[in-house]
mmCIF file of the N, C-alpha and C atoms, coordinates in Angstrom:
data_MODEL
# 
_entry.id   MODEL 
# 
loop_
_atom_site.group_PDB 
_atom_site.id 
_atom_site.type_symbol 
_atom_site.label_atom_id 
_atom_site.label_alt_id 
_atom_site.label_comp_id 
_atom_site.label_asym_id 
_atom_site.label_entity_id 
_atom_site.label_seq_id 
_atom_site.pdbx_PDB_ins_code 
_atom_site.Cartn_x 
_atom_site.Cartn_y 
_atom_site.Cartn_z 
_atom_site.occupancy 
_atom_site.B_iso_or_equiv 
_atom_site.pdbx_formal_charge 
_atom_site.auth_seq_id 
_atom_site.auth_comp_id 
_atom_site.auth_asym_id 
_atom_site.auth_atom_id 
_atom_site.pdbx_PDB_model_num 
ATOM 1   N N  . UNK A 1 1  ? 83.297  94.061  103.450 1.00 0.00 ? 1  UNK A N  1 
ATOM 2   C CA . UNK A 1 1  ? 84.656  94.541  103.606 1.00 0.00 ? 1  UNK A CA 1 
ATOM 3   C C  . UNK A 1 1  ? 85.504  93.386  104.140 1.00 0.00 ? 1  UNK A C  1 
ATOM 4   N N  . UNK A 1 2  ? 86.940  92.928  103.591 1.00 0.00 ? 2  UNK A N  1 
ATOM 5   C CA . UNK A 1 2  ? 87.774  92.355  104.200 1.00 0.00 ? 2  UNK A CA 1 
ATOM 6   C C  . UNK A 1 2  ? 88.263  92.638  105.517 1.00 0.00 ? 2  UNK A C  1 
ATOM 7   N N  . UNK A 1 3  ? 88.908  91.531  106.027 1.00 0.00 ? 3  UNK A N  1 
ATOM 8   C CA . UNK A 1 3  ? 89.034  91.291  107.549 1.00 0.00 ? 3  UNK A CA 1 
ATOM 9   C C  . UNK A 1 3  ? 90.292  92.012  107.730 1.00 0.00 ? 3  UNK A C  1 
ATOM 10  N N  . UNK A 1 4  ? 90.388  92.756  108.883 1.00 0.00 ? 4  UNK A N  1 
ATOM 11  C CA . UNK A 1 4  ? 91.378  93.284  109.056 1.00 0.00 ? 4  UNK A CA 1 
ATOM 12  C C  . UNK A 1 4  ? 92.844  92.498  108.943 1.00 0.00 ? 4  UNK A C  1 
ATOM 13  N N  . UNK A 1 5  ? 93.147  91.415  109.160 1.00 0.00 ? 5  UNK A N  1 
ATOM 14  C CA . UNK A 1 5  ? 93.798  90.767  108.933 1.00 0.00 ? 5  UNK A CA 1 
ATOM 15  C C  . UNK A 1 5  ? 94.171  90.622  107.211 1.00 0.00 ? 5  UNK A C  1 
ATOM 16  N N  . UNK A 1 6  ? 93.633  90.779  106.528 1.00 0.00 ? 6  UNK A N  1 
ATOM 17  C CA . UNK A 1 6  ? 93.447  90.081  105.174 1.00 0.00 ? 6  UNK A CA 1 
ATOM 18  C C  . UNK A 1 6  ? 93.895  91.812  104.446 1.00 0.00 ? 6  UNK A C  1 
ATOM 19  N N  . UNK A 1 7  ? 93.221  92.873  104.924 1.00 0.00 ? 7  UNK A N  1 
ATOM 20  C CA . UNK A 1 7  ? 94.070  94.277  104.862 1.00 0.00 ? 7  UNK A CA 1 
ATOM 21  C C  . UNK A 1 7  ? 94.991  94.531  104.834 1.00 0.00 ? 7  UNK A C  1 
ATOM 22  N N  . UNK A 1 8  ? 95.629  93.876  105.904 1.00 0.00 ? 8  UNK A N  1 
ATOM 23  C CA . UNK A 1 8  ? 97.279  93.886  106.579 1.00 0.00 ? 8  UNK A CA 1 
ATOM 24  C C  . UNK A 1 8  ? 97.856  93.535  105.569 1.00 0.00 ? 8  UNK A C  1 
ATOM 25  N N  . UNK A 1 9  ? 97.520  92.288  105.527 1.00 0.00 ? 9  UNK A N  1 
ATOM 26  C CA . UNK A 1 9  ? 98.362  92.027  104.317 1.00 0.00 ? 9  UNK A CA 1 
ATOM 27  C C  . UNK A 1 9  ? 98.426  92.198  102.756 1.00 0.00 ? 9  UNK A C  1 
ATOM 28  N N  . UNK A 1 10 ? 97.284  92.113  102.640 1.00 0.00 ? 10 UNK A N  1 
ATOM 29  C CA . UNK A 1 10 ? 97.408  93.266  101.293 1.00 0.00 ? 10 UNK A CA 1 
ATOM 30  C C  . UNK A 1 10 ? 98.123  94.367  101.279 1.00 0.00 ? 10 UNK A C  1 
ATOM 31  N N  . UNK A 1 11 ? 97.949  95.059  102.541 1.00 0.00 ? 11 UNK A N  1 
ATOM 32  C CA . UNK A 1 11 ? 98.620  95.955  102.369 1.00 0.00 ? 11 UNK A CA 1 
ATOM 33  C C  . UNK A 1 11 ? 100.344 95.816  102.799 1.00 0.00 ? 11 UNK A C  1 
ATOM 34  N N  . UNK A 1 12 ? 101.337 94.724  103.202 1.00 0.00 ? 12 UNK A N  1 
ATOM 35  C CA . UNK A 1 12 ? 102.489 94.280  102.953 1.00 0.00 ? 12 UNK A CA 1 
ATOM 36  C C  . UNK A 1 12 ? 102.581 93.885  101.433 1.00 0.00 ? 12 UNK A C  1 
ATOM 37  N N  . UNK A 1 13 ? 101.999 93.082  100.948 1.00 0.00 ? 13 UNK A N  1 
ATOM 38  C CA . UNK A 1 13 ? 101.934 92.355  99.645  1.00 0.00 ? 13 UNK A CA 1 
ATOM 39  C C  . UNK A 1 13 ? 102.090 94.054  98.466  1.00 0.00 ? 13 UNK A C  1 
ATOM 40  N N  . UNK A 1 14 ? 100.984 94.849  98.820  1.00 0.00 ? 14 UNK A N  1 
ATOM 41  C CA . UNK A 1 14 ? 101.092 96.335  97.852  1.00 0.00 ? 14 UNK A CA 1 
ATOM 42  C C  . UNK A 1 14 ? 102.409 97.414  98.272  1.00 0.00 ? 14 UNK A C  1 
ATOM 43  N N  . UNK A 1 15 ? 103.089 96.985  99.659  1.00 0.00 ? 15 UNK A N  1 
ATOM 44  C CA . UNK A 1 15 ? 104.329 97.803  99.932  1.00 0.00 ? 15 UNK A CA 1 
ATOM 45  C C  . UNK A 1 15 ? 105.859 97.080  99.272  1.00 0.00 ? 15 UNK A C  1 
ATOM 46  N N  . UNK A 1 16 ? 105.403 96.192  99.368  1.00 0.00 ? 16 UNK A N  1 
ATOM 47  C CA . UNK A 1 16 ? 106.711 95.184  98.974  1.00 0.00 ? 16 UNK A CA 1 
ATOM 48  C C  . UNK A 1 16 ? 106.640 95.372  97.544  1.00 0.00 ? 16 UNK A C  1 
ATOM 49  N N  . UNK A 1 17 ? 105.676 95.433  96.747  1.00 0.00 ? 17 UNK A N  1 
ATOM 50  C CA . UNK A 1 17 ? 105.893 95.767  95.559  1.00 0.00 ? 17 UNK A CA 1 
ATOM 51  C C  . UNK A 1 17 ? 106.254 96.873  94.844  1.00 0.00 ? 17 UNK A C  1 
ATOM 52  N N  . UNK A 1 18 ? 105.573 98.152  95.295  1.00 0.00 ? 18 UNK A N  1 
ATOM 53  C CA . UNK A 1 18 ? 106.211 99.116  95.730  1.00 0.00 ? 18 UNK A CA 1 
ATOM 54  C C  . UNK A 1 18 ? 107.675 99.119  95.780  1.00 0.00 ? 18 UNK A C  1 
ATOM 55  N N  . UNK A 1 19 ? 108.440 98.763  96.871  1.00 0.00 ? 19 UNK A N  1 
ATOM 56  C CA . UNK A 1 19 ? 109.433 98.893  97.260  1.00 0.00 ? 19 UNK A CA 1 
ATOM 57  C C  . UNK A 1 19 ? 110.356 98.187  95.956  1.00 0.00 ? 19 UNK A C  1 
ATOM 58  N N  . UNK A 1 20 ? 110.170 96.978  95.506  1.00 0.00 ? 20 UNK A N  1 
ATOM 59  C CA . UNK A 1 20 ? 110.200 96.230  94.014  1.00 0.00 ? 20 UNK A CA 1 
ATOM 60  C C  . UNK A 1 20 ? 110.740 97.186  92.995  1.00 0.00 ? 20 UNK A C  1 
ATOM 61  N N  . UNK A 1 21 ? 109.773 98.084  92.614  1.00 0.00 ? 21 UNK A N  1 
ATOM 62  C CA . UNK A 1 21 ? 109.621 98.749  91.575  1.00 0.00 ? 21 UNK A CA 1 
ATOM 63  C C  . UNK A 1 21 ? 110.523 99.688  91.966  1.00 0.00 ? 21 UNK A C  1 
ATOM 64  N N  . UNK A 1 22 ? 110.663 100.470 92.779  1.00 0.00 ? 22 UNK A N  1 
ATOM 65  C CA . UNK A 1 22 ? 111.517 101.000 92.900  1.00 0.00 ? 22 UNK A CA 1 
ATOM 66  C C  . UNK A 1 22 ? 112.790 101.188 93.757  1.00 0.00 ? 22 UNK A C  1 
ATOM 67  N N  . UNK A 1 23 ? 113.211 99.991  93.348  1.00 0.00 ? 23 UNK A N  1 
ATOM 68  C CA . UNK A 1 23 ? 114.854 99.713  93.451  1.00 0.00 ? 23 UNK A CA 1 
ATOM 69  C C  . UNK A 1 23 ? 115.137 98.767  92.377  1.00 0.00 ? 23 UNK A C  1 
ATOM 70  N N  . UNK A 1 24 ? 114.535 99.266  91.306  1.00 0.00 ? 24 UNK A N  1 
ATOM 71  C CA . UNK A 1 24 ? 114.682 98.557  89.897  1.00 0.00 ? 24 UNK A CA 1 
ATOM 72  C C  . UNK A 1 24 ? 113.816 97.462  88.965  1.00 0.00 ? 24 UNK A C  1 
ATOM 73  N N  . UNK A 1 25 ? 113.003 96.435  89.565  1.00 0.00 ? 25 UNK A N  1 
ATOM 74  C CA . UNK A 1 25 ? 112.329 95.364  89.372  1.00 0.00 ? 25 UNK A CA 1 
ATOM 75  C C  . UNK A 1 25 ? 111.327 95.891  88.194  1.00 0.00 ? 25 UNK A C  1 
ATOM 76  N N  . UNK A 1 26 ? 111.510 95.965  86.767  1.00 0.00 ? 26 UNK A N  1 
ATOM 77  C CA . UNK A 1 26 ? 110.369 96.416  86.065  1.00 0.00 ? 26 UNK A CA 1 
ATOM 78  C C  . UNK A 1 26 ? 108.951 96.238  86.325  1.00 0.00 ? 26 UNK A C  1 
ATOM 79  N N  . UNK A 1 27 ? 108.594 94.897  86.900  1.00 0.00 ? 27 UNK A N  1 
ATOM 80  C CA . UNK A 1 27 ? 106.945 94.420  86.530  1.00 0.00 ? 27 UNK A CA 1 
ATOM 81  C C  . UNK A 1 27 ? 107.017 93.982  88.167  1.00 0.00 ? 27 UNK A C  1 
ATOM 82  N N  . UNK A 1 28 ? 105.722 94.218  88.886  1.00 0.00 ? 28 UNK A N  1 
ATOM 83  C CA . UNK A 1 28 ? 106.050 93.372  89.671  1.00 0.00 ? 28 UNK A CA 1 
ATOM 84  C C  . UNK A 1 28 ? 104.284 92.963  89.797  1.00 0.00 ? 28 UNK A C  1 
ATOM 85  N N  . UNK A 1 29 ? 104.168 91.434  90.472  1.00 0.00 ? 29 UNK A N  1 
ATOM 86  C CA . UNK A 1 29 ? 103.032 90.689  90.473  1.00 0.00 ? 29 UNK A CA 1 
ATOM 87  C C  . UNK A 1 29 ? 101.909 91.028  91.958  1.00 0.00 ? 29 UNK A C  1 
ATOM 88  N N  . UNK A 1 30 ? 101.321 91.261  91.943  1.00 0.00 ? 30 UNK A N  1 
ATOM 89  C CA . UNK A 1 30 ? 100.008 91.448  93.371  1.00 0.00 ? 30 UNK A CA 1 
ATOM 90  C C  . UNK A 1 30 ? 98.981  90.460  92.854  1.00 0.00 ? 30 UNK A C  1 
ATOM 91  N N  . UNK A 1 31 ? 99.011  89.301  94.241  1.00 0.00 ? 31 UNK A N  1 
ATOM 92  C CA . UNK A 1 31 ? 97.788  88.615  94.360  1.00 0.00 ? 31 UNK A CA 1 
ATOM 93  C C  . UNK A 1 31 ? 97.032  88.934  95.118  1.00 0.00 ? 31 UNK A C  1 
ATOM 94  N N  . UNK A 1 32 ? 95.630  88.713  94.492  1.00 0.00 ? 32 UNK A N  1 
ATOM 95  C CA . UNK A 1 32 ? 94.599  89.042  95.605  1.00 0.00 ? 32 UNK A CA 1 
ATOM 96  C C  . UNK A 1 32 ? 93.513  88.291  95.661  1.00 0.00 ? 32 UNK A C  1 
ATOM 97  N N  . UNK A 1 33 ? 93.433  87.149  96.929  1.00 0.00 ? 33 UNK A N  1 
ATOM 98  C CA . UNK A 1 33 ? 93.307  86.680  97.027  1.00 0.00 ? 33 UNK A CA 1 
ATOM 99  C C  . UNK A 1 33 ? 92.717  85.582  95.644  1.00 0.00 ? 33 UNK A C  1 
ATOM 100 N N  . UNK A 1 34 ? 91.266  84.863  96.330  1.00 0.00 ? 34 UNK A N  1 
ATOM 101 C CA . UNK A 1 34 ? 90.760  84.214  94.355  1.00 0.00 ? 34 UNK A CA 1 
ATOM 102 C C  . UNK A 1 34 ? 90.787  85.326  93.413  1.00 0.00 ? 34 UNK A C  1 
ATOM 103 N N  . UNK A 1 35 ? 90.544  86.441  93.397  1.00 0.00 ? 35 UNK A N  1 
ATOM 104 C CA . UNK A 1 35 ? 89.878  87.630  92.338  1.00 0.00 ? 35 UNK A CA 1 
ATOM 105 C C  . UNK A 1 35 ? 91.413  87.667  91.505  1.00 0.00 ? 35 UNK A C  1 
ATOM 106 N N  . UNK A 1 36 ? 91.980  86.774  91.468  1.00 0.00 ? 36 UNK A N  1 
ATOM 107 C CA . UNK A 1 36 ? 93.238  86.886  90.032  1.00 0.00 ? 36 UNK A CA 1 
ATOM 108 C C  . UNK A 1 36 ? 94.285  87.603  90.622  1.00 0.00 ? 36 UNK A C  1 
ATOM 109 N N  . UNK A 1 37 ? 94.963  88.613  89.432  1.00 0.00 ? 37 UNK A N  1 
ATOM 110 C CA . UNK A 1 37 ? 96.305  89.323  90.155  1.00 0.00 ? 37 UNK A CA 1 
ATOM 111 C C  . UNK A 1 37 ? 96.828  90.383  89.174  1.00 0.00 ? 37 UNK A C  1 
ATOM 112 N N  . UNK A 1 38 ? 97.165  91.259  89.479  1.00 0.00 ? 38 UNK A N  1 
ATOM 113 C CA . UNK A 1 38 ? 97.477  92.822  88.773  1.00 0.00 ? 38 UNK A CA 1 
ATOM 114 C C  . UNK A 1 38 ? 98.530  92.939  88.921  1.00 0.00 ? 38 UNK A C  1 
ATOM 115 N N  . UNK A 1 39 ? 99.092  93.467  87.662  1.00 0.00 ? 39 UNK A N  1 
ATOM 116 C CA . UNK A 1 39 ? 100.840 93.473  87.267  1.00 0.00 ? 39 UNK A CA 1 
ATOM 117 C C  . UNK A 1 39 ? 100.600 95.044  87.526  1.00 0.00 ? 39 UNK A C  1 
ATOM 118 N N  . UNK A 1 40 ? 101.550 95.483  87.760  1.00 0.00 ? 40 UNK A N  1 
ATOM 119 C CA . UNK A 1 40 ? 102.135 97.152  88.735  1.00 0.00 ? 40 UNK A CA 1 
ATOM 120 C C  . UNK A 1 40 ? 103.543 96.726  87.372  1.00 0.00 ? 40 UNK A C  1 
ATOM 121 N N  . UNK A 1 41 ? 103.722 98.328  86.612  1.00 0.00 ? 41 UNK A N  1 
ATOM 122 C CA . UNK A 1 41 ? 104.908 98.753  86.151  1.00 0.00 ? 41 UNK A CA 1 
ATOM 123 C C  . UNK A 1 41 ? 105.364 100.086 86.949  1.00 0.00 ? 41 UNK A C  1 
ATOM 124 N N  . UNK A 1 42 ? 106.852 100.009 86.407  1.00 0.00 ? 42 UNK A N  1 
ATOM 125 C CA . UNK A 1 42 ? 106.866 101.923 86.499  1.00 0.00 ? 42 UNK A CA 1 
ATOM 126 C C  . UNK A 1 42 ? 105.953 102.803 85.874  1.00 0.00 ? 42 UNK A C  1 
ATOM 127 N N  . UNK A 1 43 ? 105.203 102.290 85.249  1.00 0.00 ? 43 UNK A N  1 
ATOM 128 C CA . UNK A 1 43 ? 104.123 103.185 84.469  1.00 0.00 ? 43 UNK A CA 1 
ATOM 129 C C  . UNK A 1 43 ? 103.323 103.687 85.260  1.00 0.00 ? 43 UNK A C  1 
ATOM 130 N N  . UNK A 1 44 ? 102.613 102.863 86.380  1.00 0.00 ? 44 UNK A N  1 
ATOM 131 C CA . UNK A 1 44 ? 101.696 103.121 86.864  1.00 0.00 ? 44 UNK A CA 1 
ATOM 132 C C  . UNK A 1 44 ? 102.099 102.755 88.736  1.00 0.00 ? 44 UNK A C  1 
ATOM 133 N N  . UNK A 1 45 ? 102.958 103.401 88.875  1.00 0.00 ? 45 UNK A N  1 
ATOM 134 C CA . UNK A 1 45 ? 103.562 103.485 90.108  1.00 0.00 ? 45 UNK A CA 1 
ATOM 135 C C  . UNK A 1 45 ? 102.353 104.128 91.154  1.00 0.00 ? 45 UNK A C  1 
ATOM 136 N N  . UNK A 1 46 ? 102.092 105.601 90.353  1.00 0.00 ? 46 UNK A N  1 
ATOM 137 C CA . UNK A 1 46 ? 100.936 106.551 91.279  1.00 0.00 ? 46 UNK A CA 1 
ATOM 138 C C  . UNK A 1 46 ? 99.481  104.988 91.267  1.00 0.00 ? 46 UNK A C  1 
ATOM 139 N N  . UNK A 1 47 ? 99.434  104.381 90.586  1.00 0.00 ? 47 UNK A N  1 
ATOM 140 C CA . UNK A 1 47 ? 98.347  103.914 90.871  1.00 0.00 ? 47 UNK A CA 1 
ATOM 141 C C  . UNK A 1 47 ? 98.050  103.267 92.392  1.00 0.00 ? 47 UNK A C  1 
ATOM 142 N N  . UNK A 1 48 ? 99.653  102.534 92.074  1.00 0.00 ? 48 UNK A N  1 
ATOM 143 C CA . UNK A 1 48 ? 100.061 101.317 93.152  1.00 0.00 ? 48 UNK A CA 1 
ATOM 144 C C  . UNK A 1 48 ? 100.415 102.521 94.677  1.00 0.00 ? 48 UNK A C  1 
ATOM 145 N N  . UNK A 1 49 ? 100.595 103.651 94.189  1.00 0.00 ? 49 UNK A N  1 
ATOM 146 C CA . UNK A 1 49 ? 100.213 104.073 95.575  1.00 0.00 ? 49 UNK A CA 1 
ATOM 147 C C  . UNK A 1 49 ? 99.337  104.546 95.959  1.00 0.00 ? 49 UNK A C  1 
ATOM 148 N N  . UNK A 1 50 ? 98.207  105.239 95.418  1.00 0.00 ? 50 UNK A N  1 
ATOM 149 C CA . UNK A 1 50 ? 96.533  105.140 95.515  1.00 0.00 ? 50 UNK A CA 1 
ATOM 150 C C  . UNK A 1 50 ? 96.146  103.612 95.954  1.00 0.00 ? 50 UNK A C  1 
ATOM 151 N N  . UNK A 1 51 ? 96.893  102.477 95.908  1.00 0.00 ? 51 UNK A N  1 
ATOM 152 C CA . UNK A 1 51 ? 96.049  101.764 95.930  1.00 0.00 ? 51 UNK A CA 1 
ATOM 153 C C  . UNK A 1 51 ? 96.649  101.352 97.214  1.00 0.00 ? 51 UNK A C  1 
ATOM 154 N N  . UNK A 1 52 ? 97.934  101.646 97.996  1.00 0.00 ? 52 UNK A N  1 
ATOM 155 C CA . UNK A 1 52 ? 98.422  101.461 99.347  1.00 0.00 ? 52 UNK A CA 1 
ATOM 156 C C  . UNK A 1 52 ? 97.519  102.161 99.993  1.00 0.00 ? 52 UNK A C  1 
ATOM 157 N N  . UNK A 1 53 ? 97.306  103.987 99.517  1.00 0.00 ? 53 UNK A N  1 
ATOM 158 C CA . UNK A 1 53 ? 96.669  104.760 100.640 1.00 0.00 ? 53 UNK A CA 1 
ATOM 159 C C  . UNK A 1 53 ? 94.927  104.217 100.644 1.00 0.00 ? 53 UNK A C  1 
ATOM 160 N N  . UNK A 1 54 ? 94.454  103.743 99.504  1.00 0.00 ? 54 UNK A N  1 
ATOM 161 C CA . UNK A 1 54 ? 93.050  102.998 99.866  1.00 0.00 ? 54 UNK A CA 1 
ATOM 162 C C  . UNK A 1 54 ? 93.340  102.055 101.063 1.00 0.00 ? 54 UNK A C  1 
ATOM 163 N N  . UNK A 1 55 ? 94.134  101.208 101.071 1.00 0.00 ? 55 UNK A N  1 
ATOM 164 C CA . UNK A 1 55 ? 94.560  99.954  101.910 1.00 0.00 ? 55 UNK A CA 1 
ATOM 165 C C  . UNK A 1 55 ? 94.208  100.443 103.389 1.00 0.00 ? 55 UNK A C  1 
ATOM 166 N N  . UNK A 1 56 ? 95.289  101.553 103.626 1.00 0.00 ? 56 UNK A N  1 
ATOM 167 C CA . UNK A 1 56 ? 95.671  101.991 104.453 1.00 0.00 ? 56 UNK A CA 1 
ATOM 168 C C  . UNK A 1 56 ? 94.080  102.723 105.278 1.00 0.00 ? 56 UNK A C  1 
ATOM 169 N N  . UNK A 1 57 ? 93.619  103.337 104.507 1.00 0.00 ? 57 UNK A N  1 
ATOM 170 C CA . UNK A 1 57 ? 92.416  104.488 104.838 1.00 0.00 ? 57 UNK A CA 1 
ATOM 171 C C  . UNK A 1 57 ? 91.541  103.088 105.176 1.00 0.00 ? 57 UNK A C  1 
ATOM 172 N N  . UNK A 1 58 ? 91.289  101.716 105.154 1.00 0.00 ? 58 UNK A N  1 
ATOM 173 C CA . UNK A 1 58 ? 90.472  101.065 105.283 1.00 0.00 ? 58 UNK A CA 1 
ATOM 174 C C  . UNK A 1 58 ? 91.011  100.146 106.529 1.00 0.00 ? 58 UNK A C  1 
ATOM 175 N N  . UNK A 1 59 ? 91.808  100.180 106.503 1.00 0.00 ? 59 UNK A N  1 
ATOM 176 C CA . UNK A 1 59 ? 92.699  99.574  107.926 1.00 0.00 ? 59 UNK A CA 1 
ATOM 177 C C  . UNK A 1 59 ? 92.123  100.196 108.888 1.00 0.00 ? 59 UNK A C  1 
ATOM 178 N N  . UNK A 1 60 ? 92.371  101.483 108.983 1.00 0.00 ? 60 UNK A N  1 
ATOM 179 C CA . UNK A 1 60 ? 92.055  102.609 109.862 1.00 0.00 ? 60 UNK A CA 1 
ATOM 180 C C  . UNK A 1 60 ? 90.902  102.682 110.367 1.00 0.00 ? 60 UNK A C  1 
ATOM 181 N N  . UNK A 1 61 ? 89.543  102.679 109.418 1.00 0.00 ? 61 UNK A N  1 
ATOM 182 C CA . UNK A 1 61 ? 88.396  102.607 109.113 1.00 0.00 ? 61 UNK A CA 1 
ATOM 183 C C  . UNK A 1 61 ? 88.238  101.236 110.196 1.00 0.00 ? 61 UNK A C  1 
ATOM 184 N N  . UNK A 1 62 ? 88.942  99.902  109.877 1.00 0.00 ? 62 UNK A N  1 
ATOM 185 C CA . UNK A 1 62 ? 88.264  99.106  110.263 1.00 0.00 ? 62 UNK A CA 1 
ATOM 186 C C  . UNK A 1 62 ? 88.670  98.713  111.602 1.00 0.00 ? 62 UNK A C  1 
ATOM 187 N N  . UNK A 1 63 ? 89.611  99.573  112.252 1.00 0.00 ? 63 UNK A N  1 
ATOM 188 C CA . UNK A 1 63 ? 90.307  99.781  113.786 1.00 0.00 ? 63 UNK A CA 1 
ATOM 189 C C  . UNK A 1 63 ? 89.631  100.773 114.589 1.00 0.00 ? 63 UNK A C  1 
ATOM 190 N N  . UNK A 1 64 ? 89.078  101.749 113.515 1.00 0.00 ? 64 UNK A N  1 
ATOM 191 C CA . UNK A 1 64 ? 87.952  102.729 114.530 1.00 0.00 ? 64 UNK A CA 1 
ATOM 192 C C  . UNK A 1 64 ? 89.083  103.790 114.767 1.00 0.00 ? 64 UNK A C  1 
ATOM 193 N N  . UNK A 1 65 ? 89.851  104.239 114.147 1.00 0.00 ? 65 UNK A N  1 
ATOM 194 C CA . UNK A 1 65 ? 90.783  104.958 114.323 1.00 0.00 ? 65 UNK A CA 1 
ATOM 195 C C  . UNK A 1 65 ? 90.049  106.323 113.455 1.00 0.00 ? 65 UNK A C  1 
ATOM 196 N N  . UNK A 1 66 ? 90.080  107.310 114.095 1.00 0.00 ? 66 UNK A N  1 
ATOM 197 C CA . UNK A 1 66 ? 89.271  108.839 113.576 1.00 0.00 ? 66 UNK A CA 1 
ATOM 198 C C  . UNK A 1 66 ? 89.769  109.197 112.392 1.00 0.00 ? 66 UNK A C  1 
ATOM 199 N N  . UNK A 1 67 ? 88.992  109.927 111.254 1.00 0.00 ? 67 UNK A N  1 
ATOM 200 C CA . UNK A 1 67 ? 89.624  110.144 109.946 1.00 0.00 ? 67 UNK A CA 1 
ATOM 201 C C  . UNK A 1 67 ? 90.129  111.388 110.284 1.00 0.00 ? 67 UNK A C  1 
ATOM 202 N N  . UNK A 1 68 ? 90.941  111.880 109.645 1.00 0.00 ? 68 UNK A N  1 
ATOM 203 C CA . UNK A 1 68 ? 91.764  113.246 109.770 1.00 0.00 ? 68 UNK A CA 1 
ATOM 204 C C  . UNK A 1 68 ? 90.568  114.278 109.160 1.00 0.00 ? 68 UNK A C  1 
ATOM 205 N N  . UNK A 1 69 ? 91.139  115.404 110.733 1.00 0.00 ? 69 UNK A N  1 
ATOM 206 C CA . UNK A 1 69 ? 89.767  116.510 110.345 1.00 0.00 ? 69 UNK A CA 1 
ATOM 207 C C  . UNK A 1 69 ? 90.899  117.311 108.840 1.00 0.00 ? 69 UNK A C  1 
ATOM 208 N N  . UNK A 1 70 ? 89.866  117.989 108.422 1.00 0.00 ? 70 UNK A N  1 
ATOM 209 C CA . UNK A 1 70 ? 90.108  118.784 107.407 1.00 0.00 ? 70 UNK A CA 1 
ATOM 210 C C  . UNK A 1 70 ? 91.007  120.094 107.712 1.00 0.00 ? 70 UNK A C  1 
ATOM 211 N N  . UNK A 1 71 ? 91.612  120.591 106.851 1.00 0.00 ? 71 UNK A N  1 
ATOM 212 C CA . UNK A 1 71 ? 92.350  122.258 106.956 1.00 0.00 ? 71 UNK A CA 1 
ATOM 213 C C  . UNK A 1 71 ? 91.499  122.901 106.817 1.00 0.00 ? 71 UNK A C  1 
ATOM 214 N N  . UNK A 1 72 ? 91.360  123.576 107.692 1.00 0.00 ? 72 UNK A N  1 
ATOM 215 C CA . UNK A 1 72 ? 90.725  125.093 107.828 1.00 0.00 ? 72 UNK A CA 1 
ATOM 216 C C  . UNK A 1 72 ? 91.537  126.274 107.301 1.00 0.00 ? 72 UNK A C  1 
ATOM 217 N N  . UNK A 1 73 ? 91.969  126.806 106.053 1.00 0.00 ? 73 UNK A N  1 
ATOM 218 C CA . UNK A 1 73 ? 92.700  127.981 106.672 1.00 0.00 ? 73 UNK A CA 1 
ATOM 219 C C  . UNK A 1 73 ? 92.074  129.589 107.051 1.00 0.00 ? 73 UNK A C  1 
ATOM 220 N N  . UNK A 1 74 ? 92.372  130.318 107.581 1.00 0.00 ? 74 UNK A N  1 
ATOM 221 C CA . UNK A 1 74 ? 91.322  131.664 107.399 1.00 0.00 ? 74 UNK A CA 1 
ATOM 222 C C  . UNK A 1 74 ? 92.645  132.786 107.520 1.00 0.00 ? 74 UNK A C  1 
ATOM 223 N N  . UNK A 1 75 ? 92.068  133.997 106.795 1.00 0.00 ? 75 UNK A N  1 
ATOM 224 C CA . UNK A 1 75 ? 92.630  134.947 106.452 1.00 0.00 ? 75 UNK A CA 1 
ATOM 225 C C  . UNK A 1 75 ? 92.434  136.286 107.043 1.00 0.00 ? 75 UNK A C  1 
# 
């Protein structure tokens, strides 16, 4: 697993693009680190945010921060 540090910023680098795309920017570019780099359209917006909340859920993970308990509901 990447260093928390190296998370962080991936995960700025996947918000900023984000943010890109929508306030107009058709294509926008994500490097990561050597492993090349993935073009994000409006096409695939839901991806690029599956791929913030992975970011995010591994940040968390790697701070020791508790995963969210589940809904219970009862009737």
């Amino acid at each position: 697993m990447p260093s928390l540090v190296i998370l962080k910023q991936r995960l700025e680098e996947a918000e900023l693009a984000l943010h890109q795309l929508n306030t107009g920017a058709r294509e926008v570019e994500v490097r990561v680190d050597d492993f090349g780099m993935t073009e994000f359209s409006e096409v695939n917006v839901r991806d690029l945010e599956r791929y913030i909340a992975h970011l995010r859920q591994a940040i968390a993970h790697t701070e020791g921060k508790p995963r969210r308990r589940p809904i219970l509901m009862r009737f």
